[in-house]
N, C-alpha and C positions, 0 to 999 in steps of 0.2 A: 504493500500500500504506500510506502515511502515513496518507492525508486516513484510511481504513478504521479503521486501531488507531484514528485520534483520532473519531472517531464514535464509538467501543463505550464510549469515556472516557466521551464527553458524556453516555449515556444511563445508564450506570451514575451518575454524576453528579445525573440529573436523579433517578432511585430513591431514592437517598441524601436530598434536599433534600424528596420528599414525604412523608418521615418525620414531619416538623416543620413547623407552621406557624410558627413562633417565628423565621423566617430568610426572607433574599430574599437575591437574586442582587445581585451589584456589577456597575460598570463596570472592575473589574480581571481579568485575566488572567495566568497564569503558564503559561509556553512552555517548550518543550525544541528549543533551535536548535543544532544542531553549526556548528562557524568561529568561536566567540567573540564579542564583543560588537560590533563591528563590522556579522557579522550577523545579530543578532538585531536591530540597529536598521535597518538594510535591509530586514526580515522588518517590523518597526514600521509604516517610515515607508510601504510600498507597501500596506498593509493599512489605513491610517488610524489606527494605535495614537501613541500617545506612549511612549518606553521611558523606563523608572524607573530601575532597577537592577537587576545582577545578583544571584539568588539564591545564598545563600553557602552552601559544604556539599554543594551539589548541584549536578552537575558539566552546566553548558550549559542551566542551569534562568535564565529571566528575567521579572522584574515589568513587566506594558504598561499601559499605560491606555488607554480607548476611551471619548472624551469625549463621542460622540454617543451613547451607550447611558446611559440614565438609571443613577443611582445606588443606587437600590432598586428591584428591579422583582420581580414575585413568578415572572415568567416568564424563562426563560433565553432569551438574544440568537442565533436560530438561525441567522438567516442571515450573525451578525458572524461565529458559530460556523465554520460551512457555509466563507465564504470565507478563512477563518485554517486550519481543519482541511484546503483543497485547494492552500496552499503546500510546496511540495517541500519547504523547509527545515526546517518544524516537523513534530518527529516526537511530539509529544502535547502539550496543551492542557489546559486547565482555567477558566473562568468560576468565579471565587470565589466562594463563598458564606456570606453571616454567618450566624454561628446565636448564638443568647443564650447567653450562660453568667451562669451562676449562682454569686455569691462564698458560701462555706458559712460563713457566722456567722449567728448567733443574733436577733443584736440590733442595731438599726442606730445612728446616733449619739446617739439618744435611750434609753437602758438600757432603758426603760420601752417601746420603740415594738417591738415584736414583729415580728419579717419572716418570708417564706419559710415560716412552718406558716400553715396555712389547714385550719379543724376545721370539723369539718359536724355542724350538729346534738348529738345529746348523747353524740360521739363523744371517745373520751381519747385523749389520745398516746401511743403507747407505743414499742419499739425496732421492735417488730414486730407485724404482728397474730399474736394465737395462734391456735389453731385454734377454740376454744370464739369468740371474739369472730368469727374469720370467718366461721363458720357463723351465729351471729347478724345478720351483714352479707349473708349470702345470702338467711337467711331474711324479713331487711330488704326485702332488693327483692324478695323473690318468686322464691329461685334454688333454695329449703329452705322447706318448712311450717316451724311455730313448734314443732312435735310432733316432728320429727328431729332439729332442732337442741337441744331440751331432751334428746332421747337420746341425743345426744353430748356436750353436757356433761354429763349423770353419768356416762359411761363414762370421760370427760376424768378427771374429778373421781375416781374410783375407782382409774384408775392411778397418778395424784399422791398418793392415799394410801399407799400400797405404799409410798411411797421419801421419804416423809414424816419417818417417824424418820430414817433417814440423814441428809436433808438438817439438819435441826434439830440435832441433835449435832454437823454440820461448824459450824453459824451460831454456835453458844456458843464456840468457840475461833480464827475465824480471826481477829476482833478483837487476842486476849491472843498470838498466834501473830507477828503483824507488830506491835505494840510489842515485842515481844520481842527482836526483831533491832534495834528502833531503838534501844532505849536502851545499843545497845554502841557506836554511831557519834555518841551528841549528844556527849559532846565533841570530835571530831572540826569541830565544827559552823564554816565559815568564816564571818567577821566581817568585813560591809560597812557602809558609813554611806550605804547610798539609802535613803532612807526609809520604802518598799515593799516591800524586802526580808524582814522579818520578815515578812509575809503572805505570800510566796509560797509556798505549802505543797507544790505541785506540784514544788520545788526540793531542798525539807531539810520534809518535813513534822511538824514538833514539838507539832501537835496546834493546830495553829489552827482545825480543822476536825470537822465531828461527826462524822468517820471514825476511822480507828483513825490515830495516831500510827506514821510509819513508810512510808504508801502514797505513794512519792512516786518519783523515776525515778532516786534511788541516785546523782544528779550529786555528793555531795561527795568520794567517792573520786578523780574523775578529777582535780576542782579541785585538788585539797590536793597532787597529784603534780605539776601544773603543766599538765594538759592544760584549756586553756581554748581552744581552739580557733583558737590561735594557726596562720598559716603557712596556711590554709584558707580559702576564698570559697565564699560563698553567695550565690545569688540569689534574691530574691519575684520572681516571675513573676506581680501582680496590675494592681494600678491605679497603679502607682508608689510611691511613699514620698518623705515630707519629709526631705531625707538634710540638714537644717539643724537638727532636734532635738538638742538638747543631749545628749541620751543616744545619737545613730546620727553625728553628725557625725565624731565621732574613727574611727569603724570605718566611715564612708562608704569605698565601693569606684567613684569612676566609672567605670572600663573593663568595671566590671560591671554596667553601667547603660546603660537604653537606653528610645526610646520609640517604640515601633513599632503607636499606635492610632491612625495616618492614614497610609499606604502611600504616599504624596506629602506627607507632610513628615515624612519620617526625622531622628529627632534626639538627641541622650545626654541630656538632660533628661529625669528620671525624675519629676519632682514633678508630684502628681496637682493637678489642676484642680477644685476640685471642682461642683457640678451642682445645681440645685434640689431633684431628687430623691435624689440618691449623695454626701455629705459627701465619697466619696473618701477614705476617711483608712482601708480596708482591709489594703491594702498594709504602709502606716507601721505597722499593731496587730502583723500578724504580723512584719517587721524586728525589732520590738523584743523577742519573744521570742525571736528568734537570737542576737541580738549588740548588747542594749544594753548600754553601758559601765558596767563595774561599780568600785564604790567611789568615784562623784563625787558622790556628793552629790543624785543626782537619780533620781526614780523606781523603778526595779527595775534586775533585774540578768538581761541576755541568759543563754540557755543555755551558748553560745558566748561569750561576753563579750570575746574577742580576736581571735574571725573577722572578716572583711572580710565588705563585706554590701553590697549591691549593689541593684537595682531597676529592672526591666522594665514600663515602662507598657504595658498592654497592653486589659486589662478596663475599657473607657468604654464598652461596647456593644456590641453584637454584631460576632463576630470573623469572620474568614476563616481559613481553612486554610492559607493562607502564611502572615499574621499571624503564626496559633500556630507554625508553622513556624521562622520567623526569631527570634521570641523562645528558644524551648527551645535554640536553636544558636549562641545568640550568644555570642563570646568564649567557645568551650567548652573551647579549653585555658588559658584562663585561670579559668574557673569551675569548681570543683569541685561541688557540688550546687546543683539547681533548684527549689527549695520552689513547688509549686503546690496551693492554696486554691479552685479553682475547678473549674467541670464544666459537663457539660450539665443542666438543668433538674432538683430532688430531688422531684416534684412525684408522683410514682408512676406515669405512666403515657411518659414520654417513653424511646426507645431508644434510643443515641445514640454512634457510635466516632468516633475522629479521624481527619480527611479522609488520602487517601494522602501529601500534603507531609508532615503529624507523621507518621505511621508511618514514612515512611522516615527520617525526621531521629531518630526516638526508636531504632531499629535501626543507624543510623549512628553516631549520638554515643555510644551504647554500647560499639561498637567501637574509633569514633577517636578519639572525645573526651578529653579529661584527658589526652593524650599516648598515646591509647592502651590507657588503665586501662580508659575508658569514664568519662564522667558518670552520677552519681547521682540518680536525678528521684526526687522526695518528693512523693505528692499526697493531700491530702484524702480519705475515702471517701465523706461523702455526710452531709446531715442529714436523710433522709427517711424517718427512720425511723418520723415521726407520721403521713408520710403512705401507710404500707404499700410507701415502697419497697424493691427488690431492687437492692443497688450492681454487682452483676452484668448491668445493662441502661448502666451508664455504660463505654466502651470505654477510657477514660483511664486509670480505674482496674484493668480488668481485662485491661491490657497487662502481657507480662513483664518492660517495662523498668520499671516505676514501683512505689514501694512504696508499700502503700495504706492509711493510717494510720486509725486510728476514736481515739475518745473513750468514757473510763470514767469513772462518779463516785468521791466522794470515799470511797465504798466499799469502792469496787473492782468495783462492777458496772456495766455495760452502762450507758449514759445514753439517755432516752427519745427522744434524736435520732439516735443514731446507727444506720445501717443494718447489715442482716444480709446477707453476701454473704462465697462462698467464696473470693473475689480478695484478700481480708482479710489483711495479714499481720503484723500487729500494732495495737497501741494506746497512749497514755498517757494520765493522769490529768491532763481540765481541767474536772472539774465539772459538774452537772446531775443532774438527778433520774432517778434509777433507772427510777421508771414515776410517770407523774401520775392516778393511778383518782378522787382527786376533783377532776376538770380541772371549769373550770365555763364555759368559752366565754372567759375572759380571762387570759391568761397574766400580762399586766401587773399586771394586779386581785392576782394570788396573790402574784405577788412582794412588792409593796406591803403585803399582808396580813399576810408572812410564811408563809404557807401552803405554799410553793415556798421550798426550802433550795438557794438556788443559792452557789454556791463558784466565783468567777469568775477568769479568769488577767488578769496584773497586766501591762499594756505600756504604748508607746506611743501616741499619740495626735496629730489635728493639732492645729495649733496650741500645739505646742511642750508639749502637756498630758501628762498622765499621767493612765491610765484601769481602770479594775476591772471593766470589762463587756464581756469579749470572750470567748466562746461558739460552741461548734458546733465541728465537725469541722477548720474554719479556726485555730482555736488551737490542735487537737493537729500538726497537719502540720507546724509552725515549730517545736515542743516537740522532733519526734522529727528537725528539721534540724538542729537544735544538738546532738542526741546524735551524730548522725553524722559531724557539724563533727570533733567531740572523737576520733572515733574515728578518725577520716582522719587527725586529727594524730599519732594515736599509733602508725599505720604508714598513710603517704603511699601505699605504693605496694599498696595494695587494689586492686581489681576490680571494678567494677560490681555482678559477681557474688559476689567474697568478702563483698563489704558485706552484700548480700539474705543470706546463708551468717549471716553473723555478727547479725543482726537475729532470723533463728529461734530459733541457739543462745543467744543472749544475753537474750531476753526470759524470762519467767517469769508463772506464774497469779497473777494479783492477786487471786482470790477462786474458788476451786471449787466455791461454796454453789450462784453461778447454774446450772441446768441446762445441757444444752448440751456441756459438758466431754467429749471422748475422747481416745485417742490412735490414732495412725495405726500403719500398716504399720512405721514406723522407731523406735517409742516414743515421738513428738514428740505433746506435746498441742496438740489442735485444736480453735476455735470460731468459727464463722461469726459470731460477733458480737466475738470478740476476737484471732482468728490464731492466732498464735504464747502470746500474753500481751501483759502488757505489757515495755514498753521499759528495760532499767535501763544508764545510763552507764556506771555502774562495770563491769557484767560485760564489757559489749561491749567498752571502751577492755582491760580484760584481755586478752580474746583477740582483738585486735588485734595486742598486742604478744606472743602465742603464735603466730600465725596461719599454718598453710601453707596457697599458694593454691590455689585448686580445679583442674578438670583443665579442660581444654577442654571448649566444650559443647556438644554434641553434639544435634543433632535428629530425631525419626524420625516418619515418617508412618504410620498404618494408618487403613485408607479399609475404611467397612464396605459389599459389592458384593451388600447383597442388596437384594431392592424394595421402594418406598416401602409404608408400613404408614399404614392409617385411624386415625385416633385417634377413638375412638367417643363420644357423652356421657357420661362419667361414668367414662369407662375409662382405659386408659392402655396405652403401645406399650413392648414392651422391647427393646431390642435389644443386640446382645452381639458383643465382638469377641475374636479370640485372636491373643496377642503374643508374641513375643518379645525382643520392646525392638532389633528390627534386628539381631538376633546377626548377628555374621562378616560385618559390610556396619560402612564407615566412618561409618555412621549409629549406628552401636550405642549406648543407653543402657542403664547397667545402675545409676544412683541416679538416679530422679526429682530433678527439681525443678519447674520450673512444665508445668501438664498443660491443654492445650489441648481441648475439646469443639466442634471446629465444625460448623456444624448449619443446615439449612435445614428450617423447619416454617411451614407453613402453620396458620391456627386461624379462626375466627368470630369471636373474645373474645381476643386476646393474654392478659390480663390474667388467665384461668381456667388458667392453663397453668405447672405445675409441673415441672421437671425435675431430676434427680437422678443424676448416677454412683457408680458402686460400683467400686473398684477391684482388685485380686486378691488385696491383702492385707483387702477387706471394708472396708476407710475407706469413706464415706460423702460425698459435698460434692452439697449442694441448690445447683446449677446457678444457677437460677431457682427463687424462689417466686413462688405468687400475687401478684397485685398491684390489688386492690380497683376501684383508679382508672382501670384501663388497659383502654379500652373496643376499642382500635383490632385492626383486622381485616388488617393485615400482618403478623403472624406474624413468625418470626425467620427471618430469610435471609439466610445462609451467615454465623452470626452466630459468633463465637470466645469463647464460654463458659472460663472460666479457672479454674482452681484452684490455688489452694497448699499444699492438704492432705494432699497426697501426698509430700511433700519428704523426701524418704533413701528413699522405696521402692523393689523392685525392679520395675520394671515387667510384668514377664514374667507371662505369664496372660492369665486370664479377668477382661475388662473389662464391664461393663453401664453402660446408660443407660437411662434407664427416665422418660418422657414422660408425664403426668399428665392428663386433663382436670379440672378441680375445677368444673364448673358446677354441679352440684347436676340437679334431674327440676325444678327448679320453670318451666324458661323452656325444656328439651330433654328431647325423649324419649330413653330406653334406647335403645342401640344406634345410635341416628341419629348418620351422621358430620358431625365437627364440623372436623375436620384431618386433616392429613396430614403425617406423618414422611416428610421425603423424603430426605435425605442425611444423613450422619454421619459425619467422621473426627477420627480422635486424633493429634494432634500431640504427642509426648514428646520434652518438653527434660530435658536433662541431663549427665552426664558419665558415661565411661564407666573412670575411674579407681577403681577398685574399691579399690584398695588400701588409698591416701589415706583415701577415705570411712571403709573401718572401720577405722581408726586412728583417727581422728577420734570415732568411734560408741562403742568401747571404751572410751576417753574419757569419754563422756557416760554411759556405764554403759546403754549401752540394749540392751533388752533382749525388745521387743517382746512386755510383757507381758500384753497382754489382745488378742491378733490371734486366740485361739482362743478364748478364751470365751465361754459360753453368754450372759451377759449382759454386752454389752461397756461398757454404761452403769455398770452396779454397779461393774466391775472397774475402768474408768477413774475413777472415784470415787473408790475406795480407794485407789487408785496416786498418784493427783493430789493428794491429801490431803497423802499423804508425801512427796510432792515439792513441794509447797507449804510445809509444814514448813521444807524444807532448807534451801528456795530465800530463805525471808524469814530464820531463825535462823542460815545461813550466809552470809549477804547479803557480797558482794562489798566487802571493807575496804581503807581507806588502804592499807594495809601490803600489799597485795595484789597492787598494782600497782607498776611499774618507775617511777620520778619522770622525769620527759619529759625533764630535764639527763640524767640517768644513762642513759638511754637513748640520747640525742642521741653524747653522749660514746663509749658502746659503738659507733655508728653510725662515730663520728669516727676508733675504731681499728682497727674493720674496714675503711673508707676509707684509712689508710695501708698495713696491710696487703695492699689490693687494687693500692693503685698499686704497691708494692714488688715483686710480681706481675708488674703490666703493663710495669714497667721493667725486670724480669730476661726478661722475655720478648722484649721492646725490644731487648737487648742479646745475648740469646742466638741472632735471627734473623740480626743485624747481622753477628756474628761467625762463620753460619755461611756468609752471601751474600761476606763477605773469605775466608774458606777456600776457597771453590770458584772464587775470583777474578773475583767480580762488583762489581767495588769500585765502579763505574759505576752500578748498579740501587740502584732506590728503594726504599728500607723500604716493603714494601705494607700494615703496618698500622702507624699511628701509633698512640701513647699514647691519645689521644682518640679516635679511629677505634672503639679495642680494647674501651675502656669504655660509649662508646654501644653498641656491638652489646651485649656483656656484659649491660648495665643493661636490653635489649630482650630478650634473651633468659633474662634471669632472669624478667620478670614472663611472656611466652608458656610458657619449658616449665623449670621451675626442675630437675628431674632428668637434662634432658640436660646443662644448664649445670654443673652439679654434676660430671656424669662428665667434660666438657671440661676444668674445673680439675683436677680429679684427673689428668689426663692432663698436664695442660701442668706440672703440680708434678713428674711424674714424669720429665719433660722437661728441666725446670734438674734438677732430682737428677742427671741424666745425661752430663747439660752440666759440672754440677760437679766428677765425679769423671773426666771427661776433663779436665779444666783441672789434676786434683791430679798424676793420669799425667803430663800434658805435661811438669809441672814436675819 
């Protein structure tokens, strides 16, 4: 029955790897042996392996090596396979596989040397293609006459007149709207001597930028309180970091450091090596936007500027699945967040989830990790937005453990790299052009020209340098690690899940001019190209120190049981489920939070193929768009489509999914099938604490006001506007927040209080085991005992904990006036 599961492994395995030509098989191995390590090398040495080490985290998981199977091969080892899968002792197997990843910056170590976009022809970059431009892309290759596609841009053109005024009355004020709010904070303004500092405008933006004075991530509130991210660890999870810069040395972390990019030479040395083609100095750029040392004298100043900071060599070249495995898990109660910069390919046509080792380590560390809390993963979303990608075909991102950060310009809009995908769950401000329409084949050329208004973020560098050219979705991800640094400081004992909870409620629209803008089921505004908003220190570190934790989360399956549907040329399949979020089953959600679409489709053209859910409250999340580049004819299979735009809904209702084909008549006849919709279920996470939630809702003042309107665009407009208003003129102040002493301090008297507690309770068990004449028997809970459980049972169900103390107060109360009788 073994050698069986491990066969079904291997071949699902080998499905997975002909995704990608971009990967080949290793000579490693990762085994599942029960008995320990002992025999797993018994299981080694009879099979011809060499054992490496034990997999950590994963219980009877181990690294083998098999020296006679080449190092790269494009074909998997079937018959090493065949004779490992027919030992009694391994109950499942794995043949590693590298596949490329891709670091997401801009620019490589030459400012000027342009990487990762690749433009065709007299094609611009932009966030996304529009529909007027795609259509001209169809009718480029022959998918659309030149005659349809001019009739959809004037119908294009004729609906953007409609809402043309609106948008132009929002564009004259949102400028004077966010100085507004800043100039109640410039004195406020903290005062360092690195010499970088004054340009960082992404920090305290005082107008060093041709944006509006004010667009910046609100960090001087938490600073000025004392929240600098003291007490907290972060890791880069890239190509390692130079932890001997002068600006990373003092907040170097080595236990949080580690180099796991050769599986046979494991070693805590994080410093990157660098490469003829790869300077390596990726890693070192993002550290230093977490936690470089602030006030010496050198360079800039971290987000985090007192966190510990830490660096995982990982990215020299194509990874395996353990690899990534063993990095994301390393020292995870000692790490508190994992800043990841990297992915599979932004190239527009690659599809691409992490192998089963990360999924279970990312569903694991969430649970055990941080003691428990759960770890924090921070990842990049993607810079492919030049090249028509969808961040919804990368599975890193569109996991519910990871937050998936984009980039805005110094606008406040959308940057022409970053991608559109509903996994999306916020952004910050690091610069790039809005949209390039007069691109002319050289990016470098424009910079140089000044033609291209780039506004670049200020870090580290190797060679002990200091650099202004770091770019791409790689710079916002360390931005928004250092806001979370802050945040965890300012209540440690968060959630995995309170964090994602406090990242929706705490961000804010950095510009409602762009289209795009609604709000969901719950009042929360939404955009595939921004999330939530952007990111602001101050509000999040607020409600931090407000925060009650969420409820347990809750999962619910509906599987939709009717038959596969054709997907026709030109047409598209609907399909539609009815829910009740699991009522009266220990599965019940009744507040969304992340909403899973899993989906098996077949297609002709991957890349023609649009999908979209509508949820009961009428929100809206594009799945999947188009994707120009993506020729391949695997279709998605049994693929987890993710959304976050449904966050505080109720689930209950009438769900749709609605499958698109976009080929156009020019290469397929009408009617002819081109796919086939074969499976489809919805996975709802959530919580089913009703209570909490709308306490929390009434709070935010929400009020779900455009879920009925005729025109939900208009009405999210006007809504957004005024909350835009509030959100920059009421901007989260010094005075705002609790100062991290005075909170510590409050911390400190609850803490005497609580043991004062645990020692009358100490004492009141004591005396009543001598009343009954057990003078013999052990106190069964020690002081210590009392307050780990305590401290375990506050973060899993803080309301039962609540009634136990009430209970046990009510206990000495009882105790005491029998002590006043006796006397």
């Amino acid at each position: 029955m073994a050698g069986c599961a491990v066969v079904v492994v291997l071949l699902l395995c080998m499905v997975h790897f002909s995704q990608t030509s971009e990967s080949h098989y290793t000579n490693y191995w990762v085994v599942r042996v029960s008995g320990g390590e002992t025999a797993a090398r018994h299981v080694a040495a009879r099979n011809g392996f060499t054992y490496l080490h034990k997999f950590d985290h994963l219980a009877d998981h181990y690294t083998l090596l098999h020296e006679r199977t080449e190092a790269r091969s494009k074909r998997s080892a079937d018959d090493v396979n065949s004779k490992l899968a027919s030992d009694p002792q391994v109950h499942w197997l794995s043949q590693q596989v590298a596949h490329k990843r891709v670091k997401r910056q801009l620019f490589a170590d030459d400012p000027f040397a342009f990487k990762e976009q690749s433009f065709v022809g007299d094609e611009y970059p932009d966030i996304s293609l529009s529909e007027v431009r795609r259509e001209a892309l169809m009718a480029k290759r022959g998918d659309m006459s030149e005659e349809q596609s001019s009739a959809a841009e004037k119908e294009k053109k004729g609906s953007d007149g409609d809402k043309a005024e609106a948008r132009a009355a929002v564009d004259d004020f949102v400028n004077s709207v966010i100085e507004q709010g800043h100039s109640s904070k410039v004195d406020k303004m903290v005062k360092f001597n690195d010499p970088e500092y004054s340009r960082m405008w992404y920090l305290h933006n005082d107008g060093q930028t041709e944006g509006p004075k004010g667009l910046d991530i609100n960090v001087i509130p938490a600073w000025v309180n004392g929240y600098t991210g003291k007490g907290i660890v972060a890791t880069i999870v890239d190509d390692g970091f130079d932890y001997t810069h002068p600006d990373l040395k003092r907040n170097y972390d080595p236990e949080a450091s580690f180099d796991y990019s050769d599986p046979r030479n494991l070693n805590g040395n994080p410093m990157p090596v660098p490469q003829s083609d790869d300077p390596m100095n990726h890693g070192t750029k993002c550290a230093g936007e977490v936690a470089m040392e602030a006030d010496n004298g050198n360079c800039g100043v971290g987000v985090a500027y007192d966190a510990k900071i830490g660096g995982i060599r990982l990215i020299t070249g194509p990874v395996s699945d353990a690899q990534e495995a063993a990095s994301l898990s390393h020292k995870r109660d000692h790490i508190d967040v994992y800043s990841c910069c990297w992915g599979p390919s932004d190239d527009g046509k690659t599809v691409q989830k992490p192998g089963e080792l990360v999924t279970r380590i990312l569903e694991d560390s969430t649970a055990n990790g941080r003691n428990k809390r759960g770890n924090v993963y921070v990842w990049a979303s993607g810079n492919g937005g030049s090249n028509d990608d969808d961040c919804g075909a990368d599975g890193y991102v569109s996991s519910i453990y990871t937050i998936a950060v984009g980039a805005i310009s110094v606008d406040g809009l959308s940057s022409y790299y970053s991608e559109s995908c509903s996994p999306t769950m916020a952004v910050v401000p690091t610069g790039g052009e809005h949209r390039l329409d007069s691109f002319n084949g050289d990016l470098a050329e424009m910079v140089r020209r000044g033609e291209v208004y780039e506004r670049n973020v200020i870090t580290t560098d190797q060679n002990h340098r200091c650099t202004d050219h770091f770019q791409g979705t790689s710079s916002a991800a360390p931005l928004a690690t250092g806001i979370v640094a802050l945040t965890l400081q300012a209540n440690p004992d968060l959630t995995w899940r309170d964090v994602q909870h406090i990242v929706v409620r705490g961000a804010k629209v950095p510009n409602p001019e762009e289209p795009g803008w609604n709000l969901n089921g719950a009042d929360l505004p939404v955009h595939h190209k921004y999330g939530f908003g952007m990111m602001d220190a101050g509000a999040m570190v607020k409600l931090a120190q407000e925060w009650t934790p969420v409820g347990h989360q809750h999962r619910c399956v509906v599987t939709y049981d009717g038959p596969k549907q054709d997907l026709l040329a030109g047409g598209e399949v609907e399909l539609e489920l009815q829910t009740t979020g699991c009522h009266d089953t220990r599965d019940q959600v009744e507040v969304l939070e992340h909403v899973q679409s899993v989906m098996t489709i077949d297609h002709q053209r991957r890349g023609d193929l649009s999908i979209k859910l509508t949820s009961p409250k009428g929100t809206e999340s594009q799945l999947m768009s188009t994707r120009s580049r993506d020729d391949s004819t695997d279709g998605f299979q049994d693929w987890p489509f993710l959304t976050v735009y449904n966050w505080g809904e109720d689930p209950s209702g009438k769900w749709k999914v609605t499958v698109k084909d976009n080929s156009g008549t020019g290469r397929k006849r009408n009617n002819e099938p081109v796919g086939t919709v074969s499976a489809w279920s919805l996975v709802l996470w959530g919580t089913r604490d009703e209570d909490k939630f709308n306490a929390r809702a009434a709070e935010m003042e929400q009020v779900a006001r455009c879920v009925n309107a005729e025109d939900k665009e208009d009405c999210a407009l006007k809504a957004l506007v005024s909350d835009f208003t509030k959100d920059f003129t009421d901007e989260v102040m010094p005075n705002d927040i609790i100062p991290a002493d005075e909170l510590e301090s409050q911390k400190e008297a609850e803490g005497v209080s609580m043991n004062e507690l645990l020692n009358t309770f100490y004492h009141a068990v004591d005396k009543l085991q001598r009343e009954k004449g057990n003078k013999d028997d052990k106190i069964p809970v020690t002081v210590e005992q009392a307050r780990e459980f305590i401290s375990n049972m506050e973060r899993r169900d803080p309301e039962w904990l609540k009634h136990q103390i009430n209970e046990l107060e009510d206990l000495i109360q009882n105790m005491k006036q029998m002590d006043k009788k006796e006397k």
